[in-house]
N, C-alpha and C positions, 0 to 999 in steps of 0.2 A: 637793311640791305645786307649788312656783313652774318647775320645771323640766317637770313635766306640759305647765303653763300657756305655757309658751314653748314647747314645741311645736309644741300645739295653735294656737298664734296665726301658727307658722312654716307648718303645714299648710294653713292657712286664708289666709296670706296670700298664698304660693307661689301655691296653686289658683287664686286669684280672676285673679293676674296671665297665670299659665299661659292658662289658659282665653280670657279675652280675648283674647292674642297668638294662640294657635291660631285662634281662631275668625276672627280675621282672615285669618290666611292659607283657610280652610275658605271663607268669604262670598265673598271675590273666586275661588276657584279654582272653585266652583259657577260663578259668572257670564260665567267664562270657558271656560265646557263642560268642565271637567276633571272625570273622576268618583272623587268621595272615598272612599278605601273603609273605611278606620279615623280616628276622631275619640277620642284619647286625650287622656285628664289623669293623670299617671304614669305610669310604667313597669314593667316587670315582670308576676306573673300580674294576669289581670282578676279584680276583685272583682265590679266589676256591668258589666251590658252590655245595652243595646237598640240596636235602628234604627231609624235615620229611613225618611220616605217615597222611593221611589225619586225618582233625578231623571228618569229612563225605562225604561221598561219594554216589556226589547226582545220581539217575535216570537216562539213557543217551537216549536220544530217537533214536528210531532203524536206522533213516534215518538224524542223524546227524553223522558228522564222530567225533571220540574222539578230536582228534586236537583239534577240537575250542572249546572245555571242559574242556583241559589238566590243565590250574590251579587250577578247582576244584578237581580235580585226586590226583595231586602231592604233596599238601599240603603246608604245609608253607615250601618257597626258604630261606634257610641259606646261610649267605657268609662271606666271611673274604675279604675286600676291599684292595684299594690301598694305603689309606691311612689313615693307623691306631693312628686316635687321634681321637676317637669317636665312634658312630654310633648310631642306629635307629632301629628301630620296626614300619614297614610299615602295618596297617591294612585295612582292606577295610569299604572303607567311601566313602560315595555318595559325598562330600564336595571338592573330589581330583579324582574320574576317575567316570564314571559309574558303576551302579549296577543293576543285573540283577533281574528282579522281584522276583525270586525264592530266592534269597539271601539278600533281604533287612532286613530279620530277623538277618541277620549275622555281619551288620554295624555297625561300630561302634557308627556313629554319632543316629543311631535308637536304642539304648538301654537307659535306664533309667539314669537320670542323678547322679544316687547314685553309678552305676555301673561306668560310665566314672570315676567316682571321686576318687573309687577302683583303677580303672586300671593307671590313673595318680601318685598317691599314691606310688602304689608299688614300681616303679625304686625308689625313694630314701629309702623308707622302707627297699629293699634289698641290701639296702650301710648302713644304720645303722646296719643290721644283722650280715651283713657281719663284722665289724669293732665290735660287740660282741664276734663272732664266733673266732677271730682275739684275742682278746683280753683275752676271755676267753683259748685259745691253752697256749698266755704267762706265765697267774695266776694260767696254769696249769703244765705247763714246769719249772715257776719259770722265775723272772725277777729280773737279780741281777744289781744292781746301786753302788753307792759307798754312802758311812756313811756320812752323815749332819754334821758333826765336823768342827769345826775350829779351822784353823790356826790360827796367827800370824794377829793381827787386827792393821790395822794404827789408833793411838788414834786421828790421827784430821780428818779421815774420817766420815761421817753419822755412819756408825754401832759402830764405835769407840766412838762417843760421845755418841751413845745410850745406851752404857755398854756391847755389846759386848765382849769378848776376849778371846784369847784362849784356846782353852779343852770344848768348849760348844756347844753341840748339840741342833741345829733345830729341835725340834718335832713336831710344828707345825704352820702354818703360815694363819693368818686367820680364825684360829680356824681348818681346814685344816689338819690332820696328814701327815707330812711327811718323810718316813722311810728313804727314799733315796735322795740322792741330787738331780737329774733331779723334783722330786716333788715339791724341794724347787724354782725353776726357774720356773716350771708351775706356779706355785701359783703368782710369782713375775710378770710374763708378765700377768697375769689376771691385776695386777693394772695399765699397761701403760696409761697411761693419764689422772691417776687420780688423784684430790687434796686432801688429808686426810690422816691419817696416815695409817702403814702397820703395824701391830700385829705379834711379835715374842711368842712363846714359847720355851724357850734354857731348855737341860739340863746343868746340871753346872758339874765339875769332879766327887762333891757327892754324886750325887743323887739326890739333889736340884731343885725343877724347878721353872723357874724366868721368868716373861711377861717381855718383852723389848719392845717398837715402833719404827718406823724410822717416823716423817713427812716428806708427798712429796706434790707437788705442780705442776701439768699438767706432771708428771713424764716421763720423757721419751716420751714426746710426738712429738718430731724432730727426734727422734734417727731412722738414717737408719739401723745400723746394730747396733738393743740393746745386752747391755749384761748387765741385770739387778744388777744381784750378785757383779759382779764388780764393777759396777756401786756406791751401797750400801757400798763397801770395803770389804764385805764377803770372807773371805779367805777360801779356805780348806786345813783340815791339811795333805797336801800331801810333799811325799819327794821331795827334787827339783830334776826340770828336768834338766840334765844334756846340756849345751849348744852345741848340735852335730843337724848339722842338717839332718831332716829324709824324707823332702821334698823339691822342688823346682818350683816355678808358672813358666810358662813359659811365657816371657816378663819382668819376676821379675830383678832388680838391681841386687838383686846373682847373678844368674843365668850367668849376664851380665859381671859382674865381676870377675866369675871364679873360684865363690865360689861350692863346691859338696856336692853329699849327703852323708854325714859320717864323713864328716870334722866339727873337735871342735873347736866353736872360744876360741882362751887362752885368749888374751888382745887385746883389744880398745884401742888405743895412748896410749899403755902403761898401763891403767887400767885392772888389772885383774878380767876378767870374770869367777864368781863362778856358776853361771846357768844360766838356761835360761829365766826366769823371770827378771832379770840382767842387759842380754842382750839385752829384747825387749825395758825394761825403755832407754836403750843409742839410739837403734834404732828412738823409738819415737823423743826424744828430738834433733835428728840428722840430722833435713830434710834437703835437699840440700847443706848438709856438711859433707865434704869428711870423712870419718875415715880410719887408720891404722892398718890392726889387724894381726893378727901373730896367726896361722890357724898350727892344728896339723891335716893332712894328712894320713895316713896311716903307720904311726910311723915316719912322717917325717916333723919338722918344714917349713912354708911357711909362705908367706906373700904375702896377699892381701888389695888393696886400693878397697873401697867401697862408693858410694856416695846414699845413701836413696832417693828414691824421697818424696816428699811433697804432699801428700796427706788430705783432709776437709773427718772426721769423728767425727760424734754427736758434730757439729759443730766448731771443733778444728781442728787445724792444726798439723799434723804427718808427722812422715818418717816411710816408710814402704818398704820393700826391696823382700817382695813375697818368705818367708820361713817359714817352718814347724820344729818344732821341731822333734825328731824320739819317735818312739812310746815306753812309758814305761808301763812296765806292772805292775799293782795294784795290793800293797800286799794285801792276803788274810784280815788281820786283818782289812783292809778298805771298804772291800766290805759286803754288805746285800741284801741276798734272800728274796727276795718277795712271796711266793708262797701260793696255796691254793688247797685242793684236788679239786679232777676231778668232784666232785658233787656240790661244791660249790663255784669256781671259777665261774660260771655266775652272780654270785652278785656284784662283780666289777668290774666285765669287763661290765656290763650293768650300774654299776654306773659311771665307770673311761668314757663310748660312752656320759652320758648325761652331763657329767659336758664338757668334749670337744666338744661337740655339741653347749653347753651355751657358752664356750670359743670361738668359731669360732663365733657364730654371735653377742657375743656381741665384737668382733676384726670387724666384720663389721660396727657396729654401731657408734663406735669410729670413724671409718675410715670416714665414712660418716658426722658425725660431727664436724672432723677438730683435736680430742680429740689424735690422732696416724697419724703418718704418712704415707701415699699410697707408700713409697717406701717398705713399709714389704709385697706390693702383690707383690708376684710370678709367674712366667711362664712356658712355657716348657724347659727354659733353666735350671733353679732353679733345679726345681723337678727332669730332668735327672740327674743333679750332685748330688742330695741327694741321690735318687733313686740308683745308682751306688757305692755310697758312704756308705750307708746300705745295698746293699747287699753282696760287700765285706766287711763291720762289721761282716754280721754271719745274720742266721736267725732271730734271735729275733730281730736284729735290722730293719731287712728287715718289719717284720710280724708288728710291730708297726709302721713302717713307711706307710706300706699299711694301717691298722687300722684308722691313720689320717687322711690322703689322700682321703678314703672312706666316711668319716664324713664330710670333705669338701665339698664333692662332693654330698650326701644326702644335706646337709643343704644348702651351693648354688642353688642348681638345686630345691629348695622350696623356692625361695626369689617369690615374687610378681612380677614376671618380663613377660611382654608376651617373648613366645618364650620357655619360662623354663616350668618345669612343673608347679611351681608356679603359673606361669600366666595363665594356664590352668585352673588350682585349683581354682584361685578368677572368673574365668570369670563360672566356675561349681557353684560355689556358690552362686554367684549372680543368676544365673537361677535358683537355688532351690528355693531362697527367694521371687523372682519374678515371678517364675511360666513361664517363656519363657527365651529360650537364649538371648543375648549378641546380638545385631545386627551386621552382617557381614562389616557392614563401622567402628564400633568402633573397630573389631577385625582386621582389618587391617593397623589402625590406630597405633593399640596397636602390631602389630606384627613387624610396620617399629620402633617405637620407642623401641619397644625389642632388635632389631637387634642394632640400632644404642647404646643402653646401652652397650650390648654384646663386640662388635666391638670393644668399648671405651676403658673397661675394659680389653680384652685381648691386644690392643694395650699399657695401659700401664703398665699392666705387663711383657711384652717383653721387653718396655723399660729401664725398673727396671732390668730386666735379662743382657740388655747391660749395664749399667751402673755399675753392682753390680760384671760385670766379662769382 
């Protein structure tokens, strides 16, 4: 059922972004007299299919029959494909079928090359809008996080030596305000793989406010699955969670073992379990050795033998046994609104699109020069599970996870890449500067080594998706 569920959330979310991006390029390539002739959302056979109204409707001579006319009748063909991870915006261009004398004014490859650069342009333009549009709904509904405060510092971790401790609020990191804690973890993965220090602003219980640094050094730059905060020892001051479990992976050692969801672990050989923070430090330290615990059931003492397997994360060795804790709900007193009226929430929701736009590609940048690891790309495995996972959060968690996703997708799909718009883009440019296109051998030169980038990349992000699950 939960893997239905991730589909359908991968289907549904692909579409929405799909669809926009196309229809951007579709809106300006109307406007700039180009005629559409296919408006697809996937690939492969069509499942459904209509047309829109034409954009003109040429002259039919008396002694032609309409038939061999009918696509200039019918207008642009919409479809919803077979296989929805994609799609396309098919215009007519002498380059890919013929074109009839009467309609060479309609091609695309025959309009101005300021206009192709327009119509290229748009699909990612209408993934940034959209991820404003997106963003601007949350700063206007209100986005609540929980409070930057901290817990309870271990004094021989990084934060801890850096004076840290607890009762002191994150306000800014970077220079960076940050109201909520999810801000203080953006700001954190902007520095993966880099050498220099990290700049605290705390408040302190009185009001006080005090710079702190952490120095890092190629930070996190191996980490498959970062968790920066932690990482740093940054605690939040949250109540412990109680050790009941609230989930279970399937193939997990729980699971295996017989352990359920709602069952409290009491004691580990005897060591009493106060939470579940507690409980993960024995898990970790535990790997492929056995432990004894003695499990309160549904008011009714049990005991179960458990053996961790041995798992390599951020280059250590763990035991990890594939359980969630159960979900506790956040007192009021830790949680903070974010919000802005409805006239002026465009201002950060277009700042909050450009700064994760600069985030997504300079996470590319890194990637590219060794600076982070290539297991943080993603696939369609990844994305369904999040995608599924925000949208039973609730909508805001949904709307911001589209928002990102969308920014992705603008800012990938503008890399310099043949194949992408990108690579559209530099080969329009260079014709500008040059005064003639691109010659059709370097464009198919550049169209095989697109594909084989493409290829590369989604291969290993798939792989990363097997690995990671």
């Amino acid at each position: 059922m939960e893997a239905i569920e991730s589909i359908v959330a991968l289907i549904v979310t692909i579409s929405i972004l799909v669809t926009i991006h196309e229809y951007g390029h579709y809106w300006v390539a109307r406007r700039c007299g180009v005629k559409v002739l296919r408006f697809s959302i996937g690939f492969g056979k069509p499942l459904f299919t209509w047309h829109g109204k034409p954009a003109r409707v040429p002259a039919i001579p008396e002694d032609q029959e309409i038939k061999t006319r009918n696509n200039e009748l019918i207008g642009t063909e919409f479809v919803i494909a077979a296989i929805p991870l994609g799609g396309y915006v098919k215009m007519l261009d002498e380059r890919e079928a013929f074109v009839a004398d009467d309609e060479l004014h309609l091609a695309f490859n025959r309009k101005p090359v300021s206009r192709r650069i327009a119509i290229v342009l748009a699909g990612p333009l209408a993934n940034f809008l959209l991820a404003i549009a997106a963003y601007w709904i949350l700063f206007t509904l209100g986005v609540t996080g929980i409070v930057p405060l901290l817990g309870e510092i271990d004094a021989n971790s990084q934060a801890g030596i850096a004076g840290f401790g607890k009762g002191q609020e994150i306000v800014q990191v970077d220079g960076k305000d940050t109201a909520i804690w999810s801000e203080v973890n953006l700001q954190l993965f902007r520095r993966m793989g880099d050498t220099g220090r990290i700049n605290f602003k705390v408040k302190v219980p009185f009001g006080e406010h005090r710079n702190l640094s952490i120095p890092v050094e190629t930070w996190l730059a191996d980490a498959e699955t970062p968790y920066p905060t932690m990482t740093l020892g940054l605690m939040l001051d949250s109540p412990a969670v109680p050790a009941v479990i609230g989930r279970l992976i399937e193939g997990g050692r729980a699971l295996e073992a017989g352990l359920q969801v709602g069952d409290q672990i009491l004691t580990s050989d005897s060591t009493r379990i106060e939470n579940w923070n507690q409980w993960v430090d024995i898990i970790k330290a535990s790997a492929n050795r056995e432990l004894h615990l003695e499990v309160l059931r549904e008011g009714t003492r049990t005991f179960v033998s458990l053996l961790p397997e041995r798992i390599v994360r951020d280059g250590a060795e763990i035991g990890y046994i594939g359980a969630a804790p159960q979900f506790l709900e956040i007192p009021e007193e830790m949680q903070r609104v974010v919000q802005y009226s409805i006239f002026t929430a465009w201002i950060p929701a277009l700042g909050k699109t450009w700064d994760m736009s600069l985030f997504t590609l300079d996470s590319i940048r890194k990637m590219l020069l060794g600076a982070i690891s290539t297991s943080n790309l993603s696939g369609p495995i990844t994305i369904a599970k999040v995608a599924s996972a925000s949208a039973k959060s609730g909508l805001e968690s949904y709307i911001g996870f589209i928002a990102i996703l969308s920014i992705s997708l603008g800012v990938l799909n503008l890399l310099p890449i043949p194949v992408l718009d990108g690579g559209h883009l530099l080969y329009y440019l260079v014709e500008l500067i040059r005064g003639h296109p691109v010659s059709e051998r370097i464009q198919a030169l550049g169209m095989q080594l697109g594909i084989f980038i493409i290829v590369s990349i989604m291969l290993l992000a798939f792989y990363n998706d097997l690995v990671r699950f």
